[in-house]
Residue frames as qw, qx, qy, qz and C-alpha x, y, z in Angstrom:
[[0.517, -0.401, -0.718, 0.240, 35.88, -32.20, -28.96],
 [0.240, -0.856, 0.022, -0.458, 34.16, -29.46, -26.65],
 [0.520, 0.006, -0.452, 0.725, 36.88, -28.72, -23.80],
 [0.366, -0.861, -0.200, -0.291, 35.31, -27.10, -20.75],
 [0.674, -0.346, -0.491, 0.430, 37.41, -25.16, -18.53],
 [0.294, -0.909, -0.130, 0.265, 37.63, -22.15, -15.26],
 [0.392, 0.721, -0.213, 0.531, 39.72, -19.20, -16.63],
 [0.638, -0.418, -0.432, 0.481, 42.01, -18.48, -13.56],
 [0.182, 0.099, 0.196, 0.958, 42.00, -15.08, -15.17],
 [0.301, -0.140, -0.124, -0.935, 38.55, -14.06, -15.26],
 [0.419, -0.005, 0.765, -0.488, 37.09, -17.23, -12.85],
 [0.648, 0.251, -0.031, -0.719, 34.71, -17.44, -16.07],
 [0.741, 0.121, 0.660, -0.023, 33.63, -21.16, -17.36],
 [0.341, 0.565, -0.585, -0.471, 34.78, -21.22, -21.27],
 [0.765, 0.298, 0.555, 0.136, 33.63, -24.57, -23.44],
 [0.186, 0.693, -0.423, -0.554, 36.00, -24.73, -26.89],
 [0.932, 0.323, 0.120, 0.115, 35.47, -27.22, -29.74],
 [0.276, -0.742, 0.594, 0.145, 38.87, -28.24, -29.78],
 [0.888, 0.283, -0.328, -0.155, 40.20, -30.67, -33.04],
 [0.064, -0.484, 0.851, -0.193, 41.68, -33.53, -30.53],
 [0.712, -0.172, -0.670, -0.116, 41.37, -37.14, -29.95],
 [0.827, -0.561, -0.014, -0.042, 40.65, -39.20, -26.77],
 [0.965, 0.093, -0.063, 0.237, 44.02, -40.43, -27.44],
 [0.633, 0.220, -0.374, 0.641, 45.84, -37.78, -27.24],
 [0.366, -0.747, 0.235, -0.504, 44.52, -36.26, -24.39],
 [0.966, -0.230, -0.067, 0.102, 45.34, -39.98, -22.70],
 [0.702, 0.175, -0.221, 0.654, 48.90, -39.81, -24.00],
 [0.045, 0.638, -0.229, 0.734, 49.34, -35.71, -22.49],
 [0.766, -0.483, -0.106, -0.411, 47.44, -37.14, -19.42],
 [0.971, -0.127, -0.062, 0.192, 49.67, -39.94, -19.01],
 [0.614, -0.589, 0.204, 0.484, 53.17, -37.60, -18.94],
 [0.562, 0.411, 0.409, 0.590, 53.69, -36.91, -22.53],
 [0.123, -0.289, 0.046, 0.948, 54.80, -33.36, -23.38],
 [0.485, 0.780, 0.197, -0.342, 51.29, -31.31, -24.61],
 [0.415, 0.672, -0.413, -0.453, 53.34, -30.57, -27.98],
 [0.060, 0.290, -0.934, -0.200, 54.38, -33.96, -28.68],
 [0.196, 0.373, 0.892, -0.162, 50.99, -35.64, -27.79],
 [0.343, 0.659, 0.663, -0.087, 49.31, -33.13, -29.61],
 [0.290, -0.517, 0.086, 0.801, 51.18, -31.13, -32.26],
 [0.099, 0.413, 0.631, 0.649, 48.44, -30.70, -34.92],
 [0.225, -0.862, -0.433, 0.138, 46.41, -28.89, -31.86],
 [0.234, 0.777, -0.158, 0.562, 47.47, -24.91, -31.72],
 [0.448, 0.025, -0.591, 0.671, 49.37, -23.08, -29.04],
 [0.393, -0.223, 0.073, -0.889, 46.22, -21.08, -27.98],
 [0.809, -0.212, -0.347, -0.425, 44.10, -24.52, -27.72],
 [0.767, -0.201, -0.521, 0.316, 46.79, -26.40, -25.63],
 [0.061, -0.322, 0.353, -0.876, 46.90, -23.29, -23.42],
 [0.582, -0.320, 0.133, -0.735, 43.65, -23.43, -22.61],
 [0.806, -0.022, -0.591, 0.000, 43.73, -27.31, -22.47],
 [0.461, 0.006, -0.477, 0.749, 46.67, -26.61, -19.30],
 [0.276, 0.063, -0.425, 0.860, 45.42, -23.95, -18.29],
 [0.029, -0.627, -0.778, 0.020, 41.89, -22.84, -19.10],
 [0.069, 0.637, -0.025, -0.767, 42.98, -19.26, -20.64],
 [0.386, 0.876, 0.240, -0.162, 41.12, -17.87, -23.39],
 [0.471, 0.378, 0.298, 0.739, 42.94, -16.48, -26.16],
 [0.054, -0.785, -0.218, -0.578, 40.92, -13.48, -25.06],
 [0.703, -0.706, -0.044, 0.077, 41.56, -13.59, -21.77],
 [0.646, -0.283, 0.077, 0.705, 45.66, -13.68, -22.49],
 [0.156, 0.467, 0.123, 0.862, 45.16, -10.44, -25.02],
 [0.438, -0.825, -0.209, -0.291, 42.90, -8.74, -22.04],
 [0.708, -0.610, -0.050, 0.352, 45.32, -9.41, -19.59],
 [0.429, -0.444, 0.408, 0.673, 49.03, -8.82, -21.58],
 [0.077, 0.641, -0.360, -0.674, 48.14, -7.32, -24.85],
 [0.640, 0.718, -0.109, -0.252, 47.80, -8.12, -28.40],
 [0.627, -0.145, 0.418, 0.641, 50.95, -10.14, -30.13],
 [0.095, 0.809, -0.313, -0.488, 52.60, -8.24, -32.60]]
C-alpha cells in the first residue's frame, strides 16, 4: 500500500509502498501497539508509518547503524 507522509526532518513529502493491510492500519489506528498490529511490517516502515522518517532521513540525521 503506498503510505504518503511529511518528514519532520527534512519537511520533504515521501510516498512508500508499504506491505500492509487496511486492517492493520485500523487495528494500530484504533490503540493497538504498531508491533503487534503489524509485526510482519519492518521497523524502518512502521517508523515512517508514526512518524514519516525516511530510512534516509534517520542515517542523514544520526548516522549509519553498525
Amino acid at each position: 500500500m503506498k503510505i504518503t507522509r511529511t518528514s519532520p526532518f527534512t519537511g520533504k513529502t515521501n510516498t512508500l509502498d508499504i506491505p500492509v493491510k487496511q486492517s492493520q492500519l485500523d487495528a494500530w489506528r484504533s490503540g493497538e501497539l504498531i508491533q503487534v498490529a503489524m509485526p510482519d511490517v519492518s521497523a524502518e516502515h512502521r517508523e515512517f508509518l508514526m512518524t514519516g522518517i525516511t530510512p534516509a532521513d534517520w542515517d542523514d540525521t544520526f548516522g549509519e547503524a553498525e
